[in-house]
C-alpha positions as CSV (number, residue, x, y, z in Angstrom):
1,X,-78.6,65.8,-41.9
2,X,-79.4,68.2,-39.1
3,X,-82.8,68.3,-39.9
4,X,-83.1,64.7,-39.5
5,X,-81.7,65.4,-36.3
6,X,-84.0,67.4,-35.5
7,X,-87.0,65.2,-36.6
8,X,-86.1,62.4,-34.4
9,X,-84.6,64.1,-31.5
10,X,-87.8,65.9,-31.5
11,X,-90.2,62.2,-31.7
12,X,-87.7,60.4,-29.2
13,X,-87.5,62.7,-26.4
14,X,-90.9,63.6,-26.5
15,X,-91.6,60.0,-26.0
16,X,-89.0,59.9,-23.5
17,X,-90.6,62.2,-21.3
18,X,-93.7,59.8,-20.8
19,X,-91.5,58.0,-19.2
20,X,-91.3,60.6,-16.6
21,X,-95.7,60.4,-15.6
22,X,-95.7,59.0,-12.6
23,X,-98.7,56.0,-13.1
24,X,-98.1,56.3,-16.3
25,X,-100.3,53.4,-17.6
26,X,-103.2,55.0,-16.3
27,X,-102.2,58.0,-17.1
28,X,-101.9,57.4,-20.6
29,X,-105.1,55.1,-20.6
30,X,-107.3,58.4,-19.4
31,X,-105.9,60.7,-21.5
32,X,-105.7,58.3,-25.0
33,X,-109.1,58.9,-26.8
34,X,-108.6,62.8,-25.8
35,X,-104.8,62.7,-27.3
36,X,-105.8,60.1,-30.2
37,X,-109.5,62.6,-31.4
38,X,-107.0,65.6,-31.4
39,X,-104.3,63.6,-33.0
40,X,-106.6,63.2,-35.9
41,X,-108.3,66.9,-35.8
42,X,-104.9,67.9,-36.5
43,X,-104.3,65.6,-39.4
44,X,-107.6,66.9,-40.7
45,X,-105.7,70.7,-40.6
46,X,-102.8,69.7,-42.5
47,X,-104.7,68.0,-45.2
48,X,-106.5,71.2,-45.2
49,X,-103.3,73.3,-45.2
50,X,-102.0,70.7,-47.3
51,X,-104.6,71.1,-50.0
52,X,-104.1,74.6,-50.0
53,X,-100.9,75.4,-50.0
54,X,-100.7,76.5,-47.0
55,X,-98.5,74.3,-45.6
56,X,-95.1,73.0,-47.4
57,X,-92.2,70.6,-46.7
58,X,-88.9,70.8,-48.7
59,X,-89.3,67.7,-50.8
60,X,-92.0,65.8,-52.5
61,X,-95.2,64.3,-50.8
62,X,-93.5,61.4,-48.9
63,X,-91.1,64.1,-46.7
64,X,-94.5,65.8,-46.3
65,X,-96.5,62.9,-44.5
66,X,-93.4,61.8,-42.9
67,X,-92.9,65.5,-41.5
68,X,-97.0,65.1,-40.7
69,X,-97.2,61.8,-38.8
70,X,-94.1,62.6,-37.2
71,X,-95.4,65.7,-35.5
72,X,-98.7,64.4,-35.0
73,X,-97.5,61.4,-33.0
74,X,-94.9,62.7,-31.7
75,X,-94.4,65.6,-29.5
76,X,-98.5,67.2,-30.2
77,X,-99.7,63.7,-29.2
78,X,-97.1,63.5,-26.1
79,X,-97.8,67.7,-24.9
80,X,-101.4,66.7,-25.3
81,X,-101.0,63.6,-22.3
82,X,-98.4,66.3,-20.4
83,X,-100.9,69.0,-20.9
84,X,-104.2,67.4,-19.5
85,X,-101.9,65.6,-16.7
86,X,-100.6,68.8,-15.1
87,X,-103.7,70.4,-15.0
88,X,-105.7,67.7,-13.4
89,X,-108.8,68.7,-15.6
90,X,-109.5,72.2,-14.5
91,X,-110.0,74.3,-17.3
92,X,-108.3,77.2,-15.8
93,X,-104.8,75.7,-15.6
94,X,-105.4,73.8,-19.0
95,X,-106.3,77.4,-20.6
96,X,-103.3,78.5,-19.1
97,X,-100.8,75.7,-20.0
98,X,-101.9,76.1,-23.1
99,X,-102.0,79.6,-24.1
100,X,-98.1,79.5,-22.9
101,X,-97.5,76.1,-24.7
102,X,-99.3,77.0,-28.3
103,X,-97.4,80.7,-28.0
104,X,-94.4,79.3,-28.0
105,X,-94.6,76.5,-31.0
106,X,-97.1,79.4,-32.7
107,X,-93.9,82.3,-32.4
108,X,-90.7,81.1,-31.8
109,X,-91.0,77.3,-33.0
110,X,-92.5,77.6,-36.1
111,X,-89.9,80.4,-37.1
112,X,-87.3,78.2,-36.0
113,X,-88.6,75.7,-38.4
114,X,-88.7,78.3,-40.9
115,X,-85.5,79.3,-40.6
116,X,-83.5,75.6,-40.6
117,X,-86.4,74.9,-43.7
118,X,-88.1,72.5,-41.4
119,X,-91.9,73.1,-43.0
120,X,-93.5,76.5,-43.6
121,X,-96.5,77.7,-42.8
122,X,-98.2,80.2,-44.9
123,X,-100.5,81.7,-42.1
124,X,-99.6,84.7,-40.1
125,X,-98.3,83.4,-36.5
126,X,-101.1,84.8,-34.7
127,X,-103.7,83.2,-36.6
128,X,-101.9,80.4,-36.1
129,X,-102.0,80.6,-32.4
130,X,-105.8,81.1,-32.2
131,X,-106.2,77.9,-34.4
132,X,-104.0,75.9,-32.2
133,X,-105.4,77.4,-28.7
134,X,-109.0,76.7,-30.4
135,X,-107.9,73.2,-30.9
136,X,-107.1,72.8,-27.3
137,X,-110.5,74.0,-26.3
138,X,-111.9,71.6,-28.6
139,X,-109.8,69.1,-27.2
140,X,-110.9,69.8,-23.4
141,X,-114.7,69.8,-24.2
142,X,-114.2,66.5,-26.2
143,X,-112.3,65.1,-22.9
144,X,-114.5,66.6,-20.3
145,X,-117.8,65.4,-22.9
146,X,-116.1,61.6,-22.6
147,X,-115.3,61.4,-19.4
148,X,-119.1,62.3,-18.2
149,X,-120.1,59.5,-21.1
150,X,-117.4,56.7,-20.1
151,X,-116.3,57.0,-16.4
152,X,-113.2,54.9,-16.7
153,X,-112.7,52.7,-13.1
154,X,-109.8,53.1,-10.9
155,X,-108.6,56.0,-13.2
């Protein structure tokens, strides 16, 4: 029970918070195809880590996507938008929000999870981080590559 506590309070105040963008129609409008390629990077990694092992979810398969799609478009899809917003596209700040964001899910959130058997991860935490900071670069390329492609009016 308190794990499904967990699981939604973690999907419904995330999605809260965008609430809290100011223009947050255009906001979300810039920063979608970023939010929605790394949305789909990361469910390429857990198919990965899913297929070997690397990965698990107490339960069968269903718990497992649900734990997946959850996360995905929850809170990483939402920390993406906040992430990209607050550093107003200099890769300096984004570095930085993200090196402090991704150690903090890489350390202390992902034991957390492991210790209320959340998910585990079978990947030492620093590993881990480099993976998730490497997807942020990824991520700030991709934007930085669309925005000089599609130059998005009034945005």
């Amino acid at each position: 029970m308190i794990q499904l506590g967990i699981k939604l309070s973690m999907f419904i105040l995330s999605w809260l918070s965008v609430f809290l963008l100011p223009n947050k129609k255009q906001v979300f409008i810039k920063y979608l195809p970023v939010t929605l390629f790394s949305s789909m990077t990361l469910l390429g990694e857990i198919f990965f880590f899913t297929t070997y092992k690397l990965w698990s979810v107490k339960g069968k398969q269903k718990e497992m996507m649900h734990m997946a799609l959850l996360l995905v478009f929850g809170p990483y899809l939402v920390l993406n938008i906040w992430s990209f917003y607050l550093s107003k596209g200099k890769f300096l700040s984004y570095a930085l929000i993200n090196v402090v964001a991704d150690f903090i899910y890489a350390f202390p959130v992902i034991s957390f999870f492991k210790k209320i058997n959340l998910f585990k991860i079978k990947v030492k935490s620093h590993y881990f981080f480099l993976l998730v900071f490497c997807d942020s670069l990824l991520n700030y390329v991709f934007h930085k590559t669309f925005e000089k492609i599609y130059k998005p009016n009034n945005i």
